[in-house]
C-alpha positions in Angstrom: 35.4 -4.1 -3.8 32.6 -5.0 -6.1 29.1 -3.3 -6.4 27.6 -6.1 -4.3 30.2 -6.6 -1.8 29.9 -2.9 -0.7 26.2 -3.1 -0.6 26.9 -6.0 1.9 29.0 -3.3 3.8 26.5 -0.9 4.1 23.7 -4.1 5.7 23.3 -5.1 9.5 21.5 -8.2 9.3 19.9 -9.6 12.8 18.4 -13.1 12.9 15.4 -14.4 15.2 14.7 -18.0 15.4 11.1 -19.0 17.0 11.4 -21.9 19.8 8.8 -23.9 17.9 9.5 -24.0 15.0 13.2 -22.7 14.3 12.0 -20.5 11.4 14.1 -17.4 10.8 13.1 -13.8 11.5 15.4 -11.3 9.8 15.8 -7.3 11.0 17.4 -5.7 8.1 19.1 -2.6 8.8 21.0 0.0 7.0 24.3 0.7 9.0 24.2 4.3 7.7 20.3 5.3 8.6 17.8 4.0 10.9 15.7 2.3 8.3 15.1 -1.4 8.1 13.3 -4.3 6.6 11.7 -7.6 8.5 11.7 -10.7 6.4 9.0 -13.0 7.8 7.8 -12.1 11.5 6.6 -15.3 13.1 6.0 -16.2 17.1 9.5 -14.7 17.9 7.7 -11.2 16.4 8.1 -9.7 20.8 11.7 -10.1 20.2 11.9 -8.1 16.9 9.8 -5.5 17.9 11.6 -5.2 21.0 14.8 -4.1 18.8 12.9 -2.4 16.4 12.5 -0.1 19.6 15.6 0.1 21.1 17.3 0.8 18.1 15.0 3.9 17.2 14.5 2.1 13.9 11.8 2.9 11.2 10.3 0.1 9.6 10.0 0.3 5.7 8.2 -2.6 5.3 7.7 -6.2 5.9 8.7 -8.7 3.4 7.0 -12.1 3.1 8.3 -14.9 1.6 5.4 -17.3 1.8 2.0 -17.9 3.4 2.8 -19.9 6.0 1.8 -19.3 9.5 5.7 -19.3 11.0 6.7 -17.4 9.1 3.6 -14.9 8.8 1.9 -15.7 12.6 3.6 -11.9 13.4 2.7 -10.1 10.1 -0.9 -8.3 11.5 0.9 -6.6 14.8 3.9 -5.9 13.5 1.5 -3.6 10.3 -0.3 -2.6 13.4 2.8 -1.3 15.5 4.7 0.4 12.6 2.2 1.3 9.6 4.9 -0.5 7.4 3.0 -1.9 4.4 3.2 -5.5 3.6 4.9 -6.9 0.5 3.5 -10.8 -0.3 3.1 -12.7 -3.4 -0.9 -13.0 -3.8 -0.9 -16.4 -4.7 -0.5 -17.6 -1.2 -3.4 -16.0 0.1 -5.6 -19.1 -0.5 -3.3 -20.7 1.6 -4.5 -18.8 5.0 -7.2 -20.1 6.9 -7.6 -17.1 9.1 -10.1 -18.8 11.8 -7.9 -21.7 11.7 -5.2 -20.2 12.2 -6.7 -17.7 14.7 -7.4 -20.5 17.3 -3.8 -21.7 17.0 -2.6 -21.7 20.8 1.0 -20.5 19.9 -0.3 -17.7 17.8 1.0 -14.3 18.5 -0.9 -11.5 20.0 -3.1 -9.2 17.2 -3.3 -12.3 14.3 -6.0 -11.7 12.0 -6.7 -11.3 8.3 -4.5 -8.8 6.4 -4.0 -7.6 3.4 -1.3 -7.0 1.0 -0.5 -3.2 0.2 2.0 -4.4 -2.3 1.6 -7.8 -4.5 5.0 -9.2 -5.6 5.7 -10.2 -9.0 9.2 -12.1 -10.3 11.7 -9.7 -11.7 10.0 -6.9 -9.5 12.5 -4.3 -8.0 11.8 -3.2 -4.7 13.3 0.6 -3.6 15.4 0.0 0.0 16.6 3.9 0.8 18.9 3.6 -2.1 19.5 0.2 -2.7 17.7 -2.0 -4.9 16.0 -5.5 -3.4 15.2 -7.9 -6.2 12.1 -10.2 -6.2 12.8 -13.9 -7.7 9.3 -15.8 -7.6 10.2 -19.5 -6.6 6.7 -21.4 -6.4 6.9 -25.4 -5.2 7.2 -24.8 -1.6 4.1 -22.9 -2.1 2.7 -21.5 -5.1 3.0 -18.0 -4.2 6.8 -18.7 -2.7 9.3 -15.9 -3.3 13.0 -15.0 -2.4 14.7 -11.5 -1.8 17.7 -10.7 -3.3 20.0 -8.1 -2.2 23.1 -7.8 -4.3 24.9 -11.4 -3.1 22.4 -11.9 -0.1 19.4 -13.9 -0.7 16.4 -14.5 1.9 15.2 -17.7 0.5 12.3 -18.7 2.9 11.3 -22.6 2.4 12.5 -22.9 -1.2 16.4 -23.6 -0.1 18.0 -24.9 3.0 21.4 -25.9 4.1 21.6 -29.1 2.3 17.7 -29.2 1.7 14.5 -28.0 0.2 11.2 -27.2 1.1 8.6 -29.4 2.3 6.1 -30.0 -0.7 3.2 -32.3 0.9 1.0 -28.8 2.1 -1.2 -27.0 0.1 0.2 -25.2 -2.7 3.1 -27.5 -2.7 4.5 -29.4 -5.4 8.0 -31.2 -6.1 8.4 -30.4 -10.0 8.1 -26.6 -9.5 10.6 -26.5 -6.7 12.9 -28.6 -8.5 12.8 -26.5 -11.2 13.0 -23.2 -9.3 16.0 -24.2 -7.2 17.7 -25.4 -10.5 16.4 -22.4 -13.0 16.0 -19.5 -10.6 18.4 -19.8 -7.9 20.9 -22.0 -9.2 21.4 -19.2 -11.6 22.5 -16.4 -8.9 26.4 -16.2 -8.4 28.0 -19.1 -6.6 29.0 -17.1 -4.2 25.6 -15.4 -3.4 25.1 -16.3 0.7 21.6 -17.9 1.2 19.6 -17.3 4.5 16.8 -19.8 4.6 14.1 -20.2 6.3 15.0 -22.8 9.0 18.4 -23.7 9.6 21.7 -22.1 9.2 22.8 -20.0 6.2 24.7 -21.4 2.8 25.6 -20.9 -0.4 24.4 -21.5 -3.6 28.0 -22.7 -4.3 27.8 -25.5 -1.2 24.1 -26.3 -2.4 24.9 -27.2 -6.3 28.0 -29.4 -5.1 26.4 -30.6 -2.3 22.9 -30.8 -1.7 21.0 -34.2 -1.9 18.2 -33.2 -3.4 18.5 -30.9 -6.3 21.9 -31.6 -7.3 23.1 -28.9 -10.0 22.3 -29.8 -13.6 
């Protein structure tokens, strides 16, 4: 067994998808301790706190991939609720329009303005008990987009889907980076590293160089 196929082993990984929006919630867990990770709490944030309890689990901290509001409506209560600090890329700050946002009629209980308590920078190595969590920044989606790699599991937000990419019409968006991000930064990972996007069901970067439409390999 390799050093990233038993850090697989030692994972639980728990997936929430809103009802609006199908954007993915993870609950990462260590099978071996109660701690744990949330990657991206949205409107489905009742249901992730409501395991976060029953499981007797401590929150580390909450991972962002990007500053959208699906996959950040859930962010505030969740730092409320736990005191787990909040791990974004600053970039996508500019991209919340907290009043806007605020009078959204889906928006989850306890949205407001946060802060970050830890800015994320590519490269950057981010302690999980002891495991390692790598930071790849991937801007095009948005500018301040980032994916979390944990040995061969990567939480890829809206830079990589199941045959797919990102939207890059919104603010912050823009074709060329993603292209190159995909191509340069993810495309670079081990063929077999599993992807869990955003929206949709999970892949591989293997599947998504043969077969994906839009940013074909090479």
């Amino acid at each position: 067994m390799t050093p990233a196929e038993a850090l697989r082993e030692t994972l639980d990984i728990s997936i929430f998808a809103d009802e609006l929006f199908g954007e993915n919630c993870f609950l990462i867990r260590r099978r071996d301790t109660t701690a744990a990770l949330v990657v991206d709490p949205g409107l489905q944030l009742e249901r992730v706190e409501r395991q976060l309890r029953e499981e007797r689990l401590t929150l580390e901290r909450i991972l962002v991939t990007h500053g959208h509001v699906d996959h950040v409506g859930g962010v505030p209560a969740l730092h409320q609720e736990t005191g787990a600090p909040i791990a974004m890329h600053p970039d996508d700050l500019v991209i919340l329009d907290w009043d806007q946002l605020g009078r959204l009629p889906f928006i989850p209980r306890g949205f407001g303005p946060f802060s970050i308590d830890l800015a994320l920078t590519h490269g950057m190595t981010l302690s999980f008990a002891d495991l390692s969590v790598r930071v790849l920044h991937a801007p095009g989606h948005t500018e301040g987009s980032v994916c979390f790699l944990f040995g061969l599991d990567c939480f890829a937000g809206d830079t990589l889907f199941q045959r797919g990419i990102g939207r890059t019409d919104l603010p912050g968006g823009d074709m060329r980076k993603i292209v190159f991000s995909i191509r340069e930064v993810l495309y670079a990972l081990p063929p077999k590293t599993v992807v869990y996007p955003g929206h949709g069901p999970r892949t591989t970067i293997e599947e998504e160089m043969l077969l994906n439409p839009f940013v074909p390999a090479g």
